[in-house]
N, C-alpha and C positions, 0 to 999 in steps of 0.2 A: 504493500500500500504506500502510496507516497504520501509523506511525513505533513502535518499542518502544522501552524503558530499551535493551534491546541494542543494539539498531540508533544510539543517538545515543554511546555510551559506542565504540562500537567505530569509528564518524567520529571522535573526539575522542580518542581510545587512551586513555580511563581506564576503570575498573572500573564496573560496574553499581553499586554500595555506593555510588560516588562522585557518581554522578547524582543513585541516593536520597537521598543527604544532602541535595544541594542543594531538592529538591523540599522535604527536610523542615525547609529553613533553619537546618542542622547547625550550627553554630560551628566544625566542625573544619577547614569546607571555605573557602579562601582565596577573598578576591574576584575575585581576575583570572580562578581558574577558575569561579567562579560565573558568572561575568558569560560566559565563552565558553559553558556547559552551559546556559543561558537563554536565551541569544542563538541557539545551535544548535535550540532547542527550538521557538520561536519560527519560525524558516524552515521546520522541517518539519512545524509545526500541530500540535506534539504533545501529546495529552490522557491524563492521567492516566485508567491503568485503576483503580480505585479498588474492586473488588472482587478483581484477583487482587492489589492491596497488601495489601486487607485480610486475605485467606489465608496471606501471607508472615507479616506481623505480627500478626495477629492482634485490629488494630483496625481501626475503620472511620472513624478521621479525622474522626468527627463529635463534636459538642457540641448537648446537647439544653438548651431552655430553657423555661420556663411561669411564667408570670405572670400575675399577675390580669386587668390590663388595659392592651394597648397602646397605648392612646390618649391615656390618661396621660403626659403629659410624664416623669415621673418616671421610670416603666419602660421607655419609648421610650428616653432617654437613655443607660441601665445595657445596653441591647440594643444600643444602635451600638458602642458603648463595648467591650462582649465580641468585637461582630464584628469589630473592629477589628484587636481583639488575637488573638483563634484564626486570621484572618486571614494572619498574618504568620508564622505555624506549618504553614498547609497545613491546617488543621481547616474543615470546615465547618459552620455551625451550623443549626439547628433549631427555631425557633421557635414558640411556644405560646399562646395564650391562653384562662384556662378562664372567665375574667368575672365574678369572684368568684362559681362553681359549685363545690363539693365533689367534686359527681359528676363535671361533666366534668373538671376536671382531673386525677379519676383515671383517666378517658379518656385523655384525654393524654399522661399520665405512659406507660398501659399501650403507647399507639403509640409512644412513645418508646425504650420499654424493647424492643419486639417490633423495634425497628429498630437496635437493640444500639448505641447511643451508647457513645461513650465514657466520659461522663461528665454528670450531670445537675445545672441549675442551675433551680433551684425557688424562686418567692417564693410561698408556698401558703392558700391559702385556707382551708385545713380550720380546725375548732377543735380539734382532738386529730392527735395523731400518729401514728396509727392504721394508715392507708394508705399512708404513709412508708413502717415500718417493713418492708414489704414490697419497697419495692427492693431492701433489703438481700440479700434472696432470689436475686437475680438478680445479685447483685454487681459491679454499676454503681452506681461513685464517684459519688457525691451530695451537695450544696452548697445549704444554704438560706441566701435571699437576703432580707433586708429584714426579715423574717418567722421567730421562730425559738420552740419551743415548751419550757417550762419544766423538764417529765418526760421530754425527747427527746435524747442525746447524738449530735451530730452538727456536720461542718464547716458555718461560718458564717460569711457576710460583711453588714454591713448599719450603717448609722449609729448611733452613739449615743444613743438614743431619750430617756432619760431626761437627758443631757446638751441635746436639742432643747426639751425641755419647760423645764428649769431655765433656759435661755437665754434662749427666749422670754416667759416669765414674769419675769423678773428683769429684762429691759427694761420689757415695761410697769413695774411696779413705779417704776423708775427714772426712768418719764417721769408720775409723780407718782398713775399709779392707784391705785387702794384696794380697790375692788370689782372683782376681777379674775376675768373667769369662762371657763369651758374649752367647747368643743364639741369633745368627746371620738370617736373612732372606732370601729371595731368591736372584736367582744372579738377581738384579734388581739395579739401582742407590743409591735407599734409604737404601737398606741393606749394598753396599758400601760404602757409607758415612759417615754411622753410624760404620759400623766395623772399619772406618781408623781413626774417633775420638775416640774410645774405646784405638784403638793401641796407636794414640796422647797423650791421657791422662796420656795412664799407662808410656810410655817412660817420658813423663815432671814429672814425681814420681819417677824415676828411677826402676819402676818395670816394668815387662814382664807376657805376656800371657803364663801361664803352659802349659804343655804338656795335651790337651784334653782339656782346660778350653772354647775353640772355638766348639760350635756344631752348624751346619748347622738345618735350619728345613726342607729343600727342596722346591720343588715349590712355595707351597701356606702357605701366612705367614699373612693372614688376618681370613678369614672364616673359617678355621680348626686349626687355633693359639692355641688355649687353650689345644686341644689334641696334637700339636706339642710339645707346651712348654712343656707338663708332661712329655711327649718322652724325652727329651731333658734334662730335670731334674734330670730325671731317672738317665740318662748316670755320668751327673756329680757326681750328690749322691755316682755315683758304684767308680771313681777316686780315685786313692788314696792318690790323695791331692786333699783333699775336698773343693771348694770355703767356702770361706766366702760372697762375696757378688756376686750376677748375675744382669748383664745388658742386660736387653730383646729386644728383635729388637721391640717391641709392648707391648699393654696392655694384650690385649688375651693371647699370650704367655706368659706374667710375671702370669698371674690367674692360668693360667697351672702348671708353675713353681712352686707356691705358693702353689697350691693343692700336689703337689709329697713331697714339703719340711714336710708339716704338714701331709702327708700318712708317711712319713719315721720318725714321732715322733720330728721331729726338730721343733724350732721355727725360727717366721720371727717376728724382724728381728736380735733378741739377736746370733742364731749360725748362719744364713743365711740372709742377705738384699738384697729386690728386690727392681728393680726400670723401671721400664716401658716408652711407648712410645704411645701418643693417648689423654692421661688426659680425659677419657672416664668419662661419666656423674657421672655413680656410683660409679666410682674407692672410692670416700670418705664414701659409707655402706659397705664397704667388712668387713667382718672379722677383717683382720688388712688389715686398708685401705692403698691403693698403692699410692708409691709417684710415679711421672710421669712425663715426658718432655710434656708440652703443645707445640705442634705446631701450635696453632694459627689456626683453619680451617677456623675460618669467615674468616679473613683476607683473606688467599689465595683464598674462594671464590669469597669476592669481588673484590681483584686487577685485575681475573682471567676473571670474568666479564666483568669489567670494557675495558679491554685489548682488549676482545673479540670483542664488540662491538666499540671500536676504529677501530678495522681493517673490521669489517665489513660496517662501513660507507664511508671510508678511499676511496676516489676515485685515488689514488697514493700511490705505495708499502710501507709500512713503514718498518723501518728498523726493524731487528729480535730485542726482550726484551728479558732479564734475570732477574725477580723478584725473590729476595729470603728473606723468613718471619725470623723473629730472632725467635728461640723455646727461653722457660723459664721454669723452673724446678719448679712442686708445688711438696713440700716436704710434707710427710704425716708418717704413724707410720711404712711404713714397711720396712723403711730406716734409720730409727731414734736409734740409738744406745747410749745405757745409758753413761752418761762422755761425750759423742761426742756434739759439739754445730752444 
């Protein structure tokens, strides 16, 4: 017979509430009897029936997630990072990816939704807030990640974008550039926040963006980075005033970038210094390895988490959150300019 809450609660003479807790990693419930109600659970292969909890309480234990792209280092990261943490709750999570499409991840969103998560965590592709604003309809808690829109009030977790751009700008700077130029991302928050601390930086130096030293990559500035950034590269390479240093909306793009400077015979970071956004695992085996703004993705996965699961237990509205992670600059060789400290 397969094993119920009853049937292990009434082996062990406590209450069915007291099993549930353990299942839902209560605090109330002491170790010695956890550790006997797990360990009971255990010999009799017991699996959570996970639709008649959901009828009890009223939720489904899930955690729904969508993001542009998980192949990305960056989002892959903030995804183990949540699973980690709803994990340890008994949450299971749901994962997404719309591939920087609009439609499909309103696909996504709508399977998400029709599967009555508990709670949705969204890094969103749209350019308007439009499609959002219809979860609301359905009144499943919602958490934009990474990605947040101007006209839109809503919980948020994501680094500080404009703190990434003034960091990474104000290094070059410091390692004696002049002509410092950006390959900017798509119209999305994170590529504006970075673009207005790139501006921030170069005005508190009293220098200015050249004419051409700003290139666009267009839409998708994650998944096809690396061939944007060489695009991109290319352009400033043809100027004719040449950067000295480039500030890349990303890591892919600064690879990109990195590969056009060394096609066109130049070095990094003696005539050119790149400096990136991600602090992707490998940035430190490249060639000449990339320095990089770390954004922190544990972090914003677990606050993001953490957040998630407050409002999905949350029996009374809680007020919208704005979390935002501090970035920190790992300095490496391809920024590193000889005399420069």
């Amino acid at each position: 017979m397969v094993a119920r809450l009853k049937d292990i609660a009434q082996d062990l003479g406590l209450s069915v509430v007291t099993i549930s807790k353990v299942l839902r990693n209560h605090p109330d419930i002491g170790e010695a009897t956890r550790n006997r109600v797990l360990k009971r659970m255990k010999e009799l292969n017991y699996q959570p029936n996970f639709a008649a909890r959901s009828l009890i309480t009223g939720r489904t234990w899930t955690i729904g997630l969508v993001v542009p792209d998980l192949l990305h280092p960056f989002f892959a990261q903030i995804a183990k990072a949540i699973s980690l943490e709803v994990r340890k709750k008994g949450y299971s999570l749901f994962i997404s990816s719309s591939d920087e499409d609009p439609a499909l991840e309103q696909q996504e969103i709508a399977q998400l939704t029709a599967r009555r998560v508990d709670a949705l965590l969204i890094a969103s592709s749209q350019l308007t807030a439009e499609s959002l604003r219809q979860i609301e309809e359905h009144k499943i808690p919602c958490i934009l990640l990474d990605r947040q829109f101007r006209d839109f009030e809503s919980n948020f977790v994501g680094v500080d974008d404009q703190a990434v751009g003034e960091l990474a700008t104000t290094h070059l700077a410091e390692q004696g550039c002049r002509r410092i130029a950006h390959i900017r991302g798509p119209e999305v928050s994170t590529a504006l926040g970075r673009l207005d601390g790139y501006k921030q930086a170069l005005a508190s130096r009293r220098l200015a963006a050249l004419a051409g030293h700003i290139i666009s990559i267009g839409p998708s500035g994650d998944h096809t980075g690396d061939k944007a950034g060489y695009a991109a590269a290319v352009k400033l390479l043809a100027n004719k005033t040449r950067p000295d240093g480039i500030f890349c909306f990303n890591d892919p793009i600064a690879l990109g970038a990195m590969r056009a400077i060394f096609d066109a015979g130049l070095r990094v970071p003696e005539d050119i210094a790149v400096v990136g956004c991600g602090n992707l695992s490998y940035s430190d085996f490249l060639r000449v390895p990339l320095t990089s703004v770390d954004q922190n993705s544990k972090m914003i996965g677990k606050i993001a988490a953490t957040q998630a699961m407050k409002l999905a237990e949350s029996k009374t509205p809680v007020p919208l959150k704005k979390a935002l992670v501090a970035p920190h600059l790992v300095v490496r060789a391809s920024s590193l300019r000889a005399g420069q400290s």
